[in-house]
C-alpha positions in Angstrom: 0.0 0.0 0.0 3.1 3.0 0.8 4.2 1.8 -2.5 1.0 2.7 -4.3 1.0 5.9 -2.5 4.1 6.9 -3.4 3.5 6.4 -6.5 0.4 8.7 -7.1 2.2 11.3 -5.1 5.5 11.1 -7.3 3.0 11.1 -10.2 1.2 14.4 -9.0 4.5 16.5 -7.9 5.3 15.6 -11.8 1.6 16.8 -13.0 2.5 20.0 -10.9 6.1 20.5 -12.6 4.4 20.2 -15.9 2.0 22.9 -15.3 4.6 24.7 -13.7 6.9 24.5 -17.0 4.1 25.4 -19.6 3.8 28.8 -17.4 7.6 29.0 -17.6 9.3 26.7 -15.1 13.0 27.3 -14.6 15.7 24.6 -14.5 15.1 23.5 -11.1 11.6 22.7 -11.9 12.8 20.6 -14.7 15.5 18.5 -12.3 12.0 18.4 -10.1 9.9 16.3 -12.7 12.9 14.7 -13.5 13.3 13.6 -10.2 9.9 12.5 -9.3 9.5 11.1 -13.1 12.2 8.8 -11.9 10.7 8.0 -8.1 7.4 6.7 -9.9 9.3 4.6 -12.3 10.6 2.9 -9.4 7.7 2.6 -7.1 6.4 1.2 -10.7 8.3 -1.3 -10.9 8.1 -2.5 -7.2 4.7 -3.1 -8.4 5.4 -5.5 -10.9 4.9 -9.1 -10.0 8.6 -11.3 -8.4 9.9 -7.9 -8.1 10.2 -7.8 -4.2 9.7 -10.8 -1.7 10.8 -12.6 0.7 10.7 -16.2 0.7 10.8 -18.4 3.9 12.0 -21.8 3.9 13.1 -24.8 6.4 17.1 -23.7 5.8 16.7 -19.8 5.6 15.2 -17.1 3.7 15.7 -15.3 0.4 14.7 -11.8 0.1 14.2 -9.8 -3.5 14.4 -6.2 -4.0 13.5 -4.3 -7.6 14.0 -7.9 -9.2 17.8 -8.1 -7.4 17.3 -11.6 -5.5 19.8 -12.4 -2.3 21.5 -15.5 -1.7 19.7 -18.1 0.3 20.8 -16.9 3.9 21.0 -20.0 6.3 19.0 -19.9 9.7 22.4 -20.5 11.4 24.1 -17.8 10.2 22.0 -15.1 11.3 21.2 -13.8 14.8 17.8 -12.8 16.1 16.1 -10.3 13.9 14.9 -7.2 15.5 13.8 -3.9 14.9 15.9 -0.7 14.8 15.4 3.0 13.9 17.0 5.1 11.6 18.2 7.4 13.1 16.7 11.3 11.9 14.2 9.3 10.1 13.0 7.2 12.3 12.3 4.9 9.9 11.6 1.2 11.2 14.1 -1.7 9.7 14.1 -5.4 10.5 17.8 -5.5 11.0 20.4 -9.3 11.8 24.1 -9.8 12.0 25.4 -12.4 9.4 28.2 -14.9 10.8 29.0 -15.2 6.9 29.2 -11.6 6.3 32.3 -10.0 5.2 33.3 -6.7 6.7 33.0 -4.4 4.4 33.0 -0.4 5.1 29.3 -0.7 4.3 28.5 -3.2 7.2 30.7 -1.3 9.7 28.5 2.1 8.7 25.2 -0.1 9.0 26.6 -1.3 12.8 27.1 1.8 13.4 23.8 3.4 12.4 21.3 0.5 13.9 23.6 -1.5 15.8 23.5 -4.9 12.8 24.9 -5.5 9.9 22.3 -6.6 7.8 18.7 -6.3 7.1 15.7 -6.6 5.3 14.9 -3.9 2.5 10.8 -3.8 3.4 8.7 -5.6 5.6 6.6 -6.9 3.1 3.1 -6.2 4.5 3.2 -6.6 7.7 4.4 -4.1 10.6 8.0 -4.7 11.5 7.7 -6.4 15.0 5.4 -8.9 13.4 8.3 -9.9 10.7 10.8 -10.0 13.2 8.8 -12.1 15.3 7.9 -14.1 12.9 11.6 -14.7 11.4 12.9 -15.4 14.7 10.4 -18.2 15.4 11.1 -19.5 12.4 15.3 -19.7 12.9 14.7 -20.9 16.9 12.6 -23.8 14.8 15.2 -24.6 12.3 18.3 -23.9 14.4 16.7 -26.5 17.6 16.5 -29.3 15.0 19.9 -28.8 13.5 
């Protein structure tokens, strides 16, 4: 659903640039349309069927965003999912550390932001607490058989 809104709302700041440029729009009003021309292109394509998931299995999880699919991530490799704040934005993330990872600068920046090295790009429907829940029951499950 915050995809479809984002969309119409890219969609409508690029309606308004394009009335703004037929009553003279400067340059910065093209780069705007430009812009948001580009967000709904995105948001677009988020739409399109197998373009995001995440896919649950007995050994891990696989997650896809705009059509680029992760490697299966075992159960055992990860620690308990939780959920961690942007910080400024505030913005909620289902964040994990990765036994497997290697430390790169990225990582190091994302431990430093959120306190993980990983995490999931969306939470695919449901509110963040609910996936990290939900993931965590599922690794206790396959990491108690194992």
């Amino acid at each position: 659903m915050k995809v479809i809104v984002r969309l119409l709302a890219s969609l409508a700041f690029v309606a308004v640039g394009f009335v703004t440029i037929s009553s003279g729009g400067k340059v910065i009003t093209w780069l705007s349309v430009g812009f948001f021309a580009l967000c709904a292109a995105v948001f677009a394509l988020q739409l399109m069927p197998g373009a995001s998931y995440l896919r649950i299995t007995d050994e891990g999880f696989v997650f896809c965003s705009l059509f680029r699919k992760s490697p299966l991530i075992l159960w055992r490799e990860v620690s308990d999912f939780r959920v961690a704040s942007v910080p400024r934005s505030h913005h909620k993330l289902i964040v994990f550390d990765s036994n497997n990872a290697l430390q790169s600068r990225i990582r190091s920046v994302n431990r430093a932001l959120v306190g993980a090295s990983d995490g999931l790009p969306d939470a695919y429907g449901l509110k963040p607490q609910e996936l990290a829940d939900l993931l965590n029951s599922r690794r206790l499950r396959a990491i108690s058989t194992d």
